[in-house]
N, CA and C atoms as a LAMMPS dump frame, in Angstrom:
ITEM: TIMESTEP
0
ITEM: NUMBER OF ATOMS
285
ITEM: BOX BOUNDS ff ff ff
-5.0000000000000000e+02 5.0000000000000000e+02
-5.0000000000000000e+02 5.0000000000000000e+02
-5.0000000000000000e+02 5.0000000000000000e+02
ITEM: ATOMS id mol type element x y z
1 1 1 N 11.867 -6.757 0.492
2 1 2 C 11.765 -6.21 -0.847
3 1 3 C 12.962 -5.327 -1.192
4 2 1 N 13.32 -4.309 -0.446
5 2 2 C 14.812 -3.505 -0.516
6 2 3 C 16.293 -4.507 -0.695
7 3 1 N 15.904 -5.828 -0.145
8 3 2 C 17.147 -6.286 -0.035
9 3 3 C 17.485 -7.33 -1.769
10 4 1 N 16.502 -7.378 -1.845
11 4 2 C 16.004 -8.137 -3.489
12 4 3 C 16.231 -7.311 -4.464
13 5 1 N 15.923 -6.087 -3.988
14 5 2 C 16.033 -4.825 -5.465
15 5 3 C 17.542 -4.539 -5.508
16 6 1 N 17.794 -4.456 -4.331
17 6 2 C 19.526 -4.392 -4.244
18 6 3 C 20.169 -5.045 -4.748
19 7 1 N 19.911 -6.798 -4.768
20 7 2 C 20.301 -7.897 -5.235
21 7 3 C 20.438 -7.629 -6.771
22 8 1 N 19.221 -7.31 -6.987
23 8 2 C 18.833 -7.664 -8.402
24 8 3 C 19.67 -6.148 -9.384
25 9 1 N 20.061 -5.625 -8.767
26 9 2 C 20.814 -4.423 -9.272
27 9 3 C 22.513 -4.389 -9.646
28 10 1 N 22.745 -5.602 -8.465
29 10 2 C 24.186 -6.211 -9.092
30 10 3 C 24.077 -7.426 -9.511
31 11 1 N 23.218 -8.409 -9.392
32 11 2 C 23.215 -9.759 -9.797
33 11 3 C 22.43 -10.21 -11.005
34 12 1 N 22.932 -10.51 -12.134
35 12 2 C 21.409 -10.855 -13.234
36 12 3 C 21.017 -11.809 -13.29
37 13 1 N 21.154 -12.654 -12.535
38 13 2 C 20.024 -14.059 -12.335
39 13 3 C 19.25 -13.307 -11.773
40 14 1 N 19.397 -12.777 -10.322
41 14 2 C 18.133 -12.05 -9.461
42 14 3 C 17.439 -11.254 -10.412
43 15 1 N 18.461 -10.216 -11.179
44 15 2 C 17.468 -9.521 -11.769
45 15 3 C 16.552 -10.225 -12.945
46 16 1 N 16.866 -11.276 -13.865
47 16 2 C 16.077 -12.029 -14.52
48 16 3 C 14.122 -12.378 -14.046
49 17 1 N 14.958 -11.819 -12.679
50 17 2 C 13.442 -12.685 -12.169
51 17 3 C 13.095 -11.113 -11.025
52 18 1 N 13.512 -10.332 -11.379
53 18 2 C 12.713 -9.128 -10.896
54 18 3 C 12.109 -8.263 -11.621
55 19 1 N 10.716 -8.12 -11.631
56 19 2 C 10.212 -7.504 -12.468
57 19 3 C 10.7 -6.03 -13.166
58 20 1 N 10.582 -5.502 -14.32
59 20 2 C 10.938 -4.411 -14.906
60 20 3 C 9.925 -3.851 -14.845
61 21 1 N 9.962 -2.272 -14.763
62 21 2 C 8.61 -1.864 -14.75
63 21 3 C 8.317 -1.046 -13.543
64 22 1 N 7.292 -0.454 -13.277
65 22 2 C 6.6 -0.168 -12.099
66 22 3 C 6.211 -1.663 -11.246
67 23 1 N 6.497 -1.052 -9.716
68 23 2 C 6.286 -2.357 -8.943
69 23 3 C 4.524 -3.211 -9.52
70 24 1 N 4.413 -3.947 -9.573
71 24 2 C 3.691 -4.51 -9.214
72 24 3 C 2.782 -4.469 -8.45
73 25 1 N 3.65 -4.068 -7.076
74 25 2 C 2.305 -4.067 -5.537
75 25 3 C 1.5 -2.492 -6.141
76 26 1 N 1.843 -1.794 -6.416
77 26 2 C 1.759 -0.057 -6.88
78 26 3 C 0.74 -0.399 -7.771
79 27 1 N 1.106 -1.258 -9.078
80 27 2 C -0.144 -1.576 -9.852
81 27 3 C -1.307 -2.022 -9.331
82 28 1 N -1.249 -3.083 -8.705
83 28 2 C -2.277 -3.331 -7.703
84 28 3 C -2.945 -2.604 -7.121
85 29 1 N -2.148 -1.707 -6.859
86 29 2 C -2.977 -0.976 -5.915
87 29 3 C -3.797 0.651 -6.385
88 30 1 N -2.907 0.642 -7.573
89 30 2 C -3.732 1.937 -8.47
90 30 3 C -5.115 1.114 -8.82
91 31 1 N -4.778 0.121 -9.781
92 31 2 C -6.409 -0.351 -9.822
93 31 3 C -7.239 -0.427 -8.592
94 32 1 N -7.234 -0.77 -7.557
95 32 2 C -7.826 -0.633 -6.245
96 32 3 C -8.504 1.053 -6.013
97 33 1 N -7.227 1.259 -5.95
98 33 2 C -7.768 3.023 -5.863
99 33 3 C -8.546 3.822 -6.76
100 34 1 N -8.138 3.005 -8.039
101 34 2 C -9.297 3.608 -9.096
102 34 3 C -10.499 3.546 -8.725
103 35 1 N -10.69 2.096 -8.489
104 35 2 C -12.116 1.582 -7.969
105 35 3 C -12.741 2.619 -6.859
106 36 1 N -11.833 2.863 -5.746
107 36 2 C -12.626 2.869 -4.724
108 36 3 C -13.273 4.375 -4.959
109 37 1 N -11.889 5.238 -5.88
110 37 2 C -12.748 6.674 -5.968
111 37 3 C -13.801 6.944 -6.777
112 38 1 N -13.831 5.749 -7.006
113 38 2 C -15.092 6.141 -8.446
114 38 3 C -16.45 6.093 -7.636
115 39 1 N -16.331 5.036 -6.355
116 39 2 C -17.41 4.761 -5.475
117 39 3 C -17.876 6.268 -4.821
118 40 1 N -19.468 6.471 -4.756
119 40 2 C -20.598 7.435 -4.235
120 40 3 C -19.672 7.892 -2.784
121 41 1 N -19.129 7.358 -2.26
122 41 2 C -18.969 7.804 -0.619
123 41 3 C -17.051 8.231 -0.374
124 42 1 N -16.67 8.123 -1.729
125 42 2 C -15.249 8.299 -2.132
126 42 3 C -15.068 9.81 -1.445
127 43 1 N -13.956 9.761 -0.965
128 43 2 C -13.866 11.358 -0.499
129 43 3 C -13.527 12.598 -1.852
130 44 1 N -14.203 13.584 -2.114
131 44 2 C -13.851 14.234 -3.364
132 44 3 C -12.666 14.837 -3.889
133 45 1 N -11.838 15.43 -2.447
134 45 2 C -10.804 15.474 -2.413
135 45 3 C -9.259 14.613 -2.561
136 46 1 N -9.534 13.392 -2.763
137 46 2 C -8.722 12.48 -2.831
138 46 3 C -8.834 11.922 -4.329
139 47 1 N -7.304 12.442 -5.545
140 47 2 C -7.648 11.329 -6.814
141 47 3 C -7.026 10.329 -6.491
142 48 1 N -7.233 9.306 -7.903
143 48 2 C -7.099 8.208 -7.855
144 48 3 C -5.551 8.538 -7.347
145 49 1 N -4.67 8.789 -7.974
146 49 2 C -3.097 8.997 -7.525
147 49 3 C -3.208 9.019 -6.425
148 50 1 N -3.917 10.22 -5.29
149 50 2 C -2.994 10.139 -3.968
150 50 3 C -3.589 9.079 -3.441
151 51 1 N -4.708 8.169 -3.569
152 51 2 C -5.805 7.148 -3.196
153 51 3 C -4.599 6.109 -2.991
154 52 1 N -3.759 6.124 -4.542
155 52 2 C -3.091 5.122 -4.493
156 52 3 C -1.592 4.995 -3.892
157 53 1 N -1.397 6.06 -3.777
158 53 2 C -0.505 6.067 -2.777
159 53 3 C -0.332 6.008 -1.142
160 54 1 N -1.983 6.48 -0.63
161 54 2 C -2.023 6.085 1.008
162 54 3 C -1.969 4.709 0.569
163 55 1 N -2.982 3.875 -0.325
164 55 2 C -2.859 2.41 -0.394
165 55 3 C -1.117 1.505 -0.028
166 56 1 N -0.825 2.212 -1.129
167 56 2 C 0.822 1.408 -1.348
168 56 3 C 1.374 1.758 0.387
169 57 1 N 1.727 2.714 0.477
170 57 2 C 2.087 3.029 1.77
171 57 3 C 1.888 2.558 3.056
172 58 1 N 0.254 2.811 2.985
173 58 2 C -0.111 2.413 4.605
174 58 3 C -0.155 0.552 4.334
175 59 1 N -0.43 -0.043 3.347
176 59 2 C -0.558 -1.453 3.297
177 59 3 C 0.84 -2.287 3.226
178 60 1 N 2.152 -1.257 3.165
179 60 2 C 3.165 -1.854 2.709
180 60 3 C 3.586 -3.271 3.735
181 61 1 N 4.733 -3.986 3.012
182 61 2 C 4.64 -5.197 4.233
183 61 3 C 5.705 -4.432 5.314
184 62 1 N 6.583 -3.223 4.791
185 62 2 C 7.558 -2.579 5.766
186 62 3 C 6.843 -2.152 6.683
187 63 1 N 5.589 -1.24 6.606
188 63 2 C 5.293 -0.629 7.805
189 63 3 C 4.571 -1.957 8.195
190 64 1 N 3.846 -2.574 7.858
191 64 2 C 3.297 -4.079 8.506
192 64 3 C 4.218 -4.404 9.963
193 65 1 N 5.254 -4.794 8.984
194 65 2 C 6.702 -4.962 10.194
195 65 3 C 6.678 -4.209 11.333
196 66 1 N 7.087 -2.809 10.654
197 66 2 C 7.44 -1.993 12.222
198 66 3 C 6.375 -2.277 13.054
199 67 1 N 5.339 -1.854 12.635
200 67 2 C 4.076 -2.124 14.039
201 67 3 C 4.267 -3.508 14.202
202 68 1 N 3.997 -4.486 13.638
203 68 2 C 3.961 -5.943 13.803
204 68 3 C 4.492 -6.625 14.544
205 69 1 N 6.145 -6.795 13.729
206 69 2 C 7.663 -6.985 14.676
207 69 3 C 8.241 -6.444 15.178
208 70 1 N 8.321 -5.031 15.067
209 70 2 C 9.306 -4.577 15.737
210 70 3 C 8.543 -3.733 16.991
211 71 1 N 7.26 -3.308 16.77
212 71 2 C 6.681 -2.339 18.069
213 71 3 C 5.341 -3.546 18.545
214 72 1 N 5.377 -4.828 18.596
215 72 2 C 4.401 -5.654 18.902
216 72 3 C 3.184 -5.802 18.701
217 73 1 N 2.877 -5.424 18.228
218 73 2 C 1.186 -5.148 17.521
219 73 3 C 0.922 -6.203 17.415
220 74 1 N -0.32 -6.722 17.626
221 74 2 C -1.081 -8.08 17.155
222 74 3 C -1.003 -7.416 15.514
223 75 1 N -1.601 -8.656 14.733
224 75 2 C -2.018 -8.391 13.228
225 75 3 C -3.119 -7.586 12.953
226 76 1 N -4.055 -8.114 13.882
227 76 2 C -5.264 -7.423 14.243
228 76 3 C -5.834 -6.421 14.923
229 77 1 N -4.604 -5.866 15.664
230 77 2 C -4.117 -4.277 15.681
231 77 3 C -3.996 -3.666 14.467
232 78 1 N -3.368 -4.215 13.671
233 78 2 C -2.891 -3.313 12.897
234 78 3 C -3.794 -3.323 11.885
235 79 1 N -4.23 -4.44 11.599
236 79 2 C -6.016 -4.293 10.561
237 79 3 C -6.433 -3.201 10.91
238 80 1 N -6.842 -2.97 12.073
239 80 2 C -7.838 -2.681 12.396
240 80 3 C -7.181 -0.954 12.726
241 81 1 N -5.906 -0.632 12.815
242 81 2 C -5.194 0.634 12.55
243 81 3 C -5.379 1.13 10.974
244 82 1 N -4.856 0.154 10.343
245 82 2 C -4.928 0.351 8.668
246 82 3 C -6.045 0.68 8
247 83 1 N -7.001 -0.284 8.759
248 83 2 C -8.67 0.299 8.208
249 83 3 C -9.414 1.85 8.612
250 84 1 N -8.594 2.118 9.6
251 84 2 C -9.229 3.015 10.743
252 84 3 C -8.629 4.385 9.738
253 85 1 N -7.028 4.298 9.336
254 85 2 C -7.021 5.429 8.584
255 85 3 C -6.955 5.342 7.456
256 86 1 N -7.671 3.919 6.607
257 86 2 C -7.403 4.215 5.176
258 86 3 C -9.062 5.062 4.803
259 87 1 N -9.901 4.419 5.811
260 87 2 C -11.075 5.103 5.899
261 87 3 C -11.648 6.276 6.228
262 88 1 N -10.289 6.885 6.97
263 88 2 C -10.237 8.4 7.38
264 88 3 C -10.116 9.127 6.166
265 89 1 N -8.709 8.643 5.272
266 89 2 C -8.454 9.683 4.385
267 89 3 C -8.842 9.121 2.927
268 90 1 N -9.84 8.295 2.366
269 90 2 C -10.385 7.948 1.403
270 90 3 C -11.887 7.322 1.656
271 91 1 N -12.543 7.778 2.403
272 91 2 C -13.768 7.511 2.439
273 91 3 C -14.477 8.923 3.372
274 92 1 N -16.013 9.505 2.636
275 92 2 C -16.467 11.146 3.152
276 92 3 C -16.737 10.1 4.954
277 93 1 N -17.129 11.343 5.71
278 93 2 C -17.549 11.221 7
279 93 3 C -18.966 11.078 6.873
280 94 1 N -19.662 9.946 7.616
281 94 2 C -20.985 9.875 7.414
282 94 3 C -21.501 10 9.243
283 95 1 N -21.177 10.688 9.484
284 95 2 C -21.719 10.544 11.558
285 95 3 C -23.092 11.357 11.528
């Protein structure tokens, strides 16, 4: 994605075909986060904004990578990392 935005910053074919705007994945993922804080078990401390920013962040495909490719992680490591703290810091403690 960095190497495309770069592209598309000196090249205007690339940029023709790169979106203007707020990313996309970010949009996505604010609506997501809207959703989830509106949900009963939403942590109270968390708005939709910072909701949507662990989202963008911890789901990005960069950090995907580092754990993925570059520090070996199965995929399913890292599900199962990603779930572990998106549920820490946007969902209350129920133990």
């Amino acid at each position: 994605m960095p190497l495309i935005a770069a592209a598309a910053a000196t090249d205007a074919e690339i940029a023709a075909h790169w979106p203007a705007g707020p990313d996309p994945r970010y949009t996505v993922q604010h609506a997501a986060a809207k959703a989830l804080t509106s949900k009963p078990d939403a942590r109270p401390d968390v708005d939709t904004a910072r909701a949507a920013d662990l989202l963008y962040g911890l789901l990005s495909p960069e950090l995907y990578l580092v754990f993925v490719r570059n520090r070996g992680w199965s995929p399913e490591a890292w599900e199962e990392w990603a779930c572990a703290a998106l549920t820490a810091h946007l969902c209350t403690d129920h133990e």
